[in-house]
C-alpha positions in Angstrom: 5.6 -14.5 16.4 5.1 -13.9 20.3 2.1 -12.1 21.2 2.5 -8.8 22.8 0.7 -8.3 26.0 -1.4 -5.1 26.8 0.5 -5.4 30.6 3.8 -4.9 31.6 5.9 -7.6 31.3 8.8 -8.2 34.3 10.2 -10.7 31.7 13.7 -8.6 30.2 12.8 -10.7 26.7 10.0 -8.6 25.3 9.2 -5.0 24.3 7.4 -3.2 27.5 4.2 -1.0 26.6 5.5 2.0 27.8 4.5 4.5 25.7 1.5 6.7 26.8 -1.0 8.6 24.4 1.0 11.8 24.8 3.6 10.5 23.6 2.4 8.2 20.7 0.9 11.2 19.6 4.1 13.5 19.5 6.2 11.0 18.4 3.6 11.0 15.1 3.8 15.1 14.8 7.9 14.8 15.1 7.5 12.6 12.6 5.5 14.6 9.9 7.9 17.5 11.0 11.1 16.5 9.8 14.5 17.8 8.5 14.2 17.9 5.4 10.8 20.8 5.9 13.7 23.1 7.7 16.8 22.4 5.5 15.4 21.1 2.2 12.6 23.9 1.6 14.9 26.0 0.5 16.2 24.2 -2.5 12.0 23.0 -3.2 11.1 26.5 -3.4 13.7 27.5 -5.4 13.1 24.9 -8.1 9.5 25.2 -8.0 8.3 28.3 -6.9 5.0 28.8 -5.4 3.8 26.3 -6.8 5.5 24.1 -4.1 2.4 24.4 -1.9 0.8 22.0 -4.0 3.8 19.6 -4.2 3.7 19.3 -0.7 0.4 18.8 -0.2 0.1 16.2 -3.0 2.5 14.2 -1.4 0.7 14.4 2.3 -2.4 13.0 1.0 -0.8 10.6 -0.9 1.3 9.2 2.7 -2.1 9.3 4.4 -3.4 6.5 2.9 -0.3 4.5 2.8 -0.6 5.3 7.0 -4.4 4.2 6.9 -3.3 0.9 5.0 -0.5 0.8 7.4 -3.0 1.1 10.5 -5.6 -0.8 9.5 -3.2 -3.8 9.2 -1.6 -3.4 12.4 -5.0 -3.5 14.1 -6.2 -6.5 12.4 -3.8 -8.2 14.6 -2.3 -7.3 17.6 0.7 -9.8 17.3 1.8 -7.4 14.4 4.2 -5.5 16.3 5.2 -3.4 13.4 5.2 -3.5 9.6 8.3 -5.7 9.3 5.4 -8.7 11.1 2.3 -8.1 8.9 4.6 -7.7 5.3 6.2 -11.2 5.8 2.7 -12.8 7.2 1.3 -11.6 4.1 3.7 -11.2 1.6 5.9 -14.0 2.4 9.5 -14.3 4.6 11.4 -12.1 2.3 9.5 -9.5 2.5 9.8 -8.8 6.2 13.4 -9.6 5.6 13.8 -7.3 2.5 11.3 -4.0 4.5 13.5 -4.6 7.3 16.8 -4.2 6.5 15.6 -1.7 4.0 13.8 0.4 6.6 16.9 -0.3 8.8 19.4 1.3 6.0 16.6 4.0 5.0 16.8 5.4 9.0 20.7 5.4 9.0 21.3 7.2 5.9 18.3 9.9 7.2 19.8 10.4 10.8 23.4 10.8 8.7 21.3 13.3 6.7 20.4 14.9 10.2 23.4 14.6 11.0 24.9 16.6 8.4 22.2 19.1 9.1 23.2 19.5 13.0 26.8 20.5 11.3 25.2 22.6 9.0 23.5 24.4 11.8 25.7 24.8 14.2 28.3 27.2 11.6 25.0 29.5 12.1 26.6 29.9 15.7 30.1 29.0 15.1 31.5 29.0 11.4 34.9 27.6 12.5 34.0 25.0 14.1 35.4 21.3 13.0 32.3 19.8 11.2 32.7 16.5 12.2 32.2 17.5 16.3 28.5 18.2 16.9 28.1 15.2 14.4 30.1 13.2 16.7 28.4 14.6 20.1 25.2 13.8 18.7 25.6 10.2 18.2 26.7 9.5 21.8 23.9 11.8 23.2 21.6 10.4 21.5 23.2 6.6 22.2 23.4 7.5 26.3 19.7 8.9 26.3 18.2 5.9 23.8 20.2 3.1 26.3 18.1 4.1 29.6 14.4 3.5 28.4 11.9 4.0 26.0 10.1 6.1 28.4 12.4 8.7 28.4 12.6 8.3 24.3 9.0 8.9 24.0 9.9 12.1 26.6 12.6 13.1 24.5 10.6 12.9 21.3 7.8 14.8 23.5 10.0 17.5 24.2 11.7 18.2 20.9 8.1 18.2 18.9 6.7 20.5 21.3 9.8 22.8 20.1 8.9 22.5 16.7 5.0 22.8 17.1 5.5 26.1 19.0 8.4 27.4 16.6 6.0 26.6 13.5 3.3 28.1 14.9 5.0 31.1 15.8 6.8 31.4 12.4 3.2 30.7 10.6 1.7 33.4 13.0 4.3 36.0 12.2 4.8 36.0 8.6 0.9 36.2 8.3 0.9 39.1 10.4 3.9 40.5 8.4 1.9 40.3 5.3 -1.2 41.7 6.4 0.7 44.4 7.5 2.6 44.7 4.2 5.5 44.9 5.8 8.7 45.9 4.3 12.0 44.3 4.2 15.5 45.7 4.7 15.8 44.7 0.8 12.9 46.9 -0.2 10.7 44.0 -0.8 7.2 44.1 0.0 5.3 41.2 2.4 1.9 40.1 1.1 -0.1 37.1 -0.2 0.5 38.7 -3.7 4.5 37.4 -3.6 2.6 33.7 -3.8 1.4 34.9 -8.1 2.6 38.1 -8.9 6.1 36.7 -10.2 5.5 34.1 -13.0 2.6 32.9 -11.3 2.3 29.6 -9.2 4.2 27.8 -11.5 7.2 30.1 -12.3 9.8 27.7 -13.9 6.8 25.7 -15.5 5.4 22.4 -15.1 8.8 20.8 -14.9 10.0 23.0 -12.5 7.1 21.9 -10.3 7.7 18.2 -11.0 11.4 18.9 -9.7 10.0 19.9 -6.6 9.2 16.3 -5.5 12.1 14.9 -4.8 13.1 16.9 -1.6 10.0 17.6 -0.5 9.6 13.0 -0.4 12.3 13.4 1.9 10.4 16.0 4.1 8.1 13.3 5.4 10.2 10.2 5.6 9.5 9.6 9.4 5.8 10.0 8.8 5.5 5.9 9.6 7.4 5.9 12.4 4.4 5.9 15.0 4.2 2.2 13.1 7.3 1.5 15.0 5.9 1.8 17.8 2.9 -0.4 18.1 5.1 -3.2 20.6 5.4 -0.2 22.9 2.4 1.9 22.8 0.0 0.8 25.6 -3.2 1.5 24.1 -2.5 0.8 20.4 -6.3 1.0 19.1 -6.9 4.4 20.4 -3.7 5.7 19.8 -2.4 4.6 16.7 -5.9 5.9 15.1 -5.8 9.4 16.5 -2.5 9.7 15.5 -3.3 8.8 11.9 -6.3 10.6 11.3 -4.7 14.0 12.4 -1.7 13.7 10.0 -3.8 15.8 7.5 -4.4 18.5 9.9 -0.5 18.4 10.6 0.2 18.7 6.8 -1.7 22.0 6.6 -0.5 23.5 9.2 3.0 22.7 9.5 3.7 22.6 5.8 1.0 24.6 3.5 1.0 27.0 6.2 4.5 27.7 7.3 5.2 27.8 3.3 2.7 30.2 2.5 3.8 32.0 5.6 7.7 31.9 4.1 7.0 32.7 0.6 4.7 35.5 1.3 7.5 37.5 3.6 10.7 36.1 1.5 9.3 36.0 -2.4 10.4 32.6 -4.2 13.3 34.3 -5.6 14.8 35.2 -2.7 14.8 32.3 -1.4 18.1 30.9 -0.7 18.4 27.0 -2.2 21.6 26.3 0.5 19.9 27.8 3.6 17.1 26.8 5.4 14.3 29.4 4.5 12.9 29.3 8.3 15.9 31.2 9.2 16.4 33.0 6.2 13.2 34.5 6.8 13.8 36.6 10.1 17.3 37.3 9.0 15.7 39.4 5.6 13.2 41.1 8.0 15.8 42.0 10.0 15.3 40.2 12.8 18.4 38.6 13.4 17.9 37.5 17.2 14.7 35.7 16.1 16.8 33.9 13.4 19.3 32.5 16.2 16.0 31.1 18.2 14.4 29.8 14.7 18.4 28.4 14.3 18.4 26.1 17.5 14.5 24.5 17.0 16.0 23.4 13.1 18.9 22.1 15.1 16.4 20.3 17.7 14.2 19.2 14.7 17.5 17.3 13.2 18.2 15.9 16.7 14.7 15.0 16.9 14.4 12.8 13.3 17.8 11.7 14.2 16.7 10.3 17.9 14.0 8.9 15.7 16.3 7.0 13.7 18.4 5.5 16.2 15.3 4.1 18.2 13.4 2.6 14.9 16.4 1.1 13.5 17.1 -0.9 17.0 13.5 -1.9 17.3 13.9 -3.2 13.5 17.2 -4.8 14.1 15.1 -6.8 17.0 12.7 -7.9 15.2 14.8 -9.2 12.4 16.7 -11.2 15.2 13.7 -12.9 16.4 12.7 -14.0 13.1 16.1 -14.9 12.3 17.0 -12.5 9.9 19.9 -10.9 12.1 22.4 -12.0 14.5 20.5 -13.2 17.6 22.4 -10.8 19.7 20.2 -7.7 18.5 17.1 -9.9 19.9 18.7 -9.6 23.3 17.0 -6.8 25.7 19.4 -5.0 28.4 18.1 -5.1 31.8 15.6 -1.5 31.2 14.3 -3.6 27.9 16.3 -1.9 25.3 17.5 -3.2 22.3 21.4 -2.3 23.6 23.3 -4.0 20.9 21.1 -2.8 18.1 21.1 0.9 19.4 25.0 0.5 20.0 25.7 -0.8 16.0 23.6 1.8 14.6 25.1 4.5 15.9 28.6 3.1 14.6 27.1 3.0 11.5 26.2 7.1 12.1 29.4 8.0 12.6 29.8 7.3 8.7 27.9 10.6 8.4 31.2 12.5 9.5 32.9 10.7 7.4 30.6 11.6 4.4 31.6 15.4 5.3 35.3 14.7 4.8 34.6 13.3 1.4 31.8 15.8 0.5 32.8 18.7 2.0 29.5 21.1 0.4 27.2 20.1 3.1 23.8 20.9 0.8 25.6 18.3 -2.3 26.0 16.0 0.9 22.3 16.1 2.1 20.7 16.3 -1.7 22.5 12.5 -2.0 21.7 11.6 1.4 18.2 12.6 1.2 17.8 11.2 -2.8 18.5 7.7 -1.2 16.9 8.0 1.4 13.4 9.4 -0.2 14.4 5.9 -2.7 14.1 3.3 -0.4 11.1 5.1 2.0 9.0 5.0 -1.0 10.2 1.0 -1.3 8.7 0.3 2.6 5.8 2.8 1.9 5.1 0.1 -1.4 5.1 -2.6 0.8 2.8 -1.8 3.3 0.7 -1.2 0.2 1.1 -4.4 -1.2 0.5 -6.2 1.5 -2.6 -4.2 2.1 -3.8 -5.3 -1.2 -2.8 -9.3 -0.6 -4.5 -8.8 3.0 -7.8 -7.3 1.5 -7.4 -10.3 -1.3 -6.8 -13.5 1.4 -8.3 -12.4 4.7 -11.9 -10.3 3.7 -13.7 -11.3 7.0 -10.7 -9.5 8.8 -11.2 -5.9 6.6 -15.2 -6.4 7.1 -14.7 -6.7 10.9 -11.8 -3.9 10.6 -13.3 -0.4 12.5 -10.5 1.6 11.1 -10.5 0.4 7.3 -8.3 2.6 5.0 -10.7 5.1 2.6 -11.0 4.5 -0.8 -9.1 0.6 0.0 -7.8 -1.2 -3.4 -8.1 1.5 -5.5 -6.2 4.1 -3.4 -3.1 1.8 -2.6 -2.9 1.1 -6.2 -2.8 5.2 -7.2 -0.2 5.6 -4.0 1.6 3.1 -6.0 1.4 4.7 -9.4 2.3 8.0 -7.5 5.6 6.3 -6.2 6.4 5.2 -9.8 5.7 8.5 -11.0 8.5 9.9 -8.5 10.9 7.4 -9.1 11.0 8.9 -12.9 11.1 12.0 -11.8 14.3 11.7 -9.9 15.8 10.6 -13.3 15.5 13.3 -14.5 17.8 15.3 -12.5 21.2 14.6 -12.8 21.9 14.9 -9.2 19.3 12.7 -8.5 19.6 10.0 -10.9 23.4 9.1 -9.5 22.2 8.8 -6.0 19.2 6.6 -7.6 21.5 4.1 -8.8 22.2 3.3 -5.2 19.5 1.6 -4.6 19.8 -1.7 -7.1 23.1 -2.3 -5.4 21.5 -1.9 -2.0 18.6 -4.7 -3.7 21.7 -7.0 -5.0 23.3 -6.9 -1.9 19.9 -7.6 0.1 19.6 -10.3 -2.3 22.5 -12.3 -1.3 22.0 -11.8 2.7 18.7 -13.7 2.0 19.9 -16.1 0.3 22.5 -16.9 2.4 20.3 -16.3 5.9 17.7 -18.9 4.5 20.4 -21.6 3.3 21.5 -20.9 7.3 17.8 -21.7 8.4 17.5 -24.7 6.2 20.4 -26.4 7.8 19.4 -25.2 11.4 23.1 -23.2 11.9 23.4 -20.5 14.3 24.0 -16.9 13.5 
């Protein structure tokens, strides 16, 4: 693998280090913000009650140490210029082959998810509208803006977390205020911390109910690993890819534990609507309709947002799959502002599937809970990964984890119980009959994986072109 200099390179063949602090850093907290917070909280509160404070926040930790494994890799070697490099060093070539691809199909079934969401959204505005036309602007925006630089990506992604930030500290703000001043709904109900216990307690449909919870709320922080994406581009990768890591706990609190409590505590658990997006639902119940249109076009950014997300990661993991050999060579090739073109151009053919998905699944929320069940599936596959290889790096290479000055807390022992909690969700989901068919997808998506590496290392054995 090339090294990747700290210095611009004139040379159209490599990834340019473009990407400041600022940006590394919002590109992390669009990350941990995604779609399915605005769109899938709904349906977690509704099967889980209050009690989906703690789901949520289980899961963060959890992610936090598969980020600190993930981090403390990449900085053991700076030729690692993502996770797809340090999984094949140490776990072997199918690995990186196997995370790639995977990571690459996890991020196009997630933007179609966002997709679906922008679609979703935009009936808030205008009901009649043809579903398949803001799905359909969106891909070419987002495929013009992605095919100048990864500059303006990283002030795109700026941009739209700022949005979010402000919008879900505002929202936070608000329905605190709203229940300290025990304010009173157009439906007669109440605001107040007491909504969080005083109907069935925090766990109102039981311990099941609560186990139900996990599966949406997984998807709510696939993204949270892109800022490993990244570390080609970022210019100062040891300072930045630690500051960015370390303040994913903070994030969690506030954008999810907070904005939840803030929801549930102005809108009680049963009024929550399942097929809406609570964040809007909220304002609309206090009767605050206007505020419900603004709280409308931030989910709408927030969709754009994981979905520009999406089409950058899966180029840059298309690239460096090509240079390893593990996709057509043509995705390797840089345009002349050093952008994966052709990698960015076939993944967003591949989003326009997501329109497609509307016509055959036209309930938008049955849609996005199979989306996002596949999705969540293969994310937790790539989070395992990075784990395993943490544990085969800490195994082979202990004079690299002793000189390490960001080692992951708790090492062996937490990547093994991030493990067990993966397994743990994986029976979970099947459970749920909804979620166990969209399950299935994923040995088929293994099979098929199966035979592309068979057939791309026969290829490399007898020295063919792609």
């Amino acid at each position: 693998m090339a090294p990747q200099s700290g210095h611009r390179d004139p040379d159209s063949s490599h990834l340019q280090r473009n990407l400041s602090n600022r940006h590394i850093q919002l590109i992390a907290i669009g990350g941990a913000i995604g779609t399915g917070l605005f769109m899938g909280s709904g349906k977690t509160i509704s099967l889980a009650g209050p009690s989906v404070i703690l789901v949520y926040l289980i899961i963060g930790v959890m992610l936090f140490f598969v980020m600190r494994a993930m981090g403390e890799l990449l900085l053991s070697n700076l030729q690692y210029k993502s996770f797809i490099d340090f999984s094949s060093d140490l776990l072997g070539p199918w690995a990186g082959f196997f995370m790639g691809w995977t990571y690459w199909f996890c991020w196009i079934i997630t933007a179609i998810a966002d997709v679906i969401a922008i679609a979703a959204y935009m009936q808030f505005w205008f009901p009649d509208l043809p579903q398949w036309v803001p799905a359909l602007a969106c891909v070419g925006l987002l495929l013009s803006l992605n095919l100048l630089t990864v500059k303006l990506f990283g002030e795109i992604e700026f941009w739209f977390a700022m949005i979010k930030i402000v919008a879900i500290v505002a929202l936070v703000g608000t329905g605190l205020f709203m229940a300290y001043s025990a304010f009173v709904a157009p439906s007669g109900r109440v605001a107040g911390l007491s909504n969080l216990w005083n109907d069935g307690g925090f766990f109102p449909n039981g311990m099941m109910g609560f186990f139900a919870g996990f599966q949406i709320a997984v998807f709510a922080f696939v993204g949270i690993e892109l800022v490993g994406t990244t570390a080609a581009e970022a210019r100062d990768p040891e300072r930045t890819l630690p500051r960015a890591i370390n303040s994913i706990p903070v994030r969690i609190v506030i954008f999810y534990v907070m904005a939840l409590v803030a929801i549930m505590a102005v809108t009680p658990w049963r009024d929550v609507v399942p097929s809406k997006s609570p964040f809007v639902e909220l304002f609309v119940l206090a009767g605050l309709p206007a505020a419900a249109g603004i709280i409308n076009f931030v989910v709408l950014t927030s969709a754009a947002s994981s979905a520009n997300g999406g089409v950058f990661s899966t180029s840059r993991m298309l690239y460096g799959l090509a240079e390893k050999g593990d996709a057509p060579r043509r995705f390797a090739v840089l345009s002349r502002r050093h952008v994966p073109a052709s990698g960015l151009m076939f993944s967003c053919i591949c989003l326009l599937g997501g329109a497609a998905l509307m016509y055959v699944i036209p309930d938008l929320v049955e849609a996005f809970t199979l989306v996002t069940t596949v999705s969540a599936t293969l994310f937790m596959f790539v989070w395992s990964l990075i784990l395993l290889s943490y544990l085969v790096y800490r195994k082979q290479r202990p004079a690299l984890h002793a000189a390490s000055r960001y080692k992951m807390p708790g090492g062996r022992f937490m990547a093994c119980a991030c493990l067990a909690f993966f397994a743990f969700i994986v029976v979970l989901l099947l459970l749920e009959a909804d979620t166990r068919q969209a399950l299935f997808v994923a040995p088929l998506w293994f099979l098929l994986l199966g035979v592309g590496y068979a057939v791309a290392r026969k290829r490399a054995i007898q020295g063919r072109p792609d």
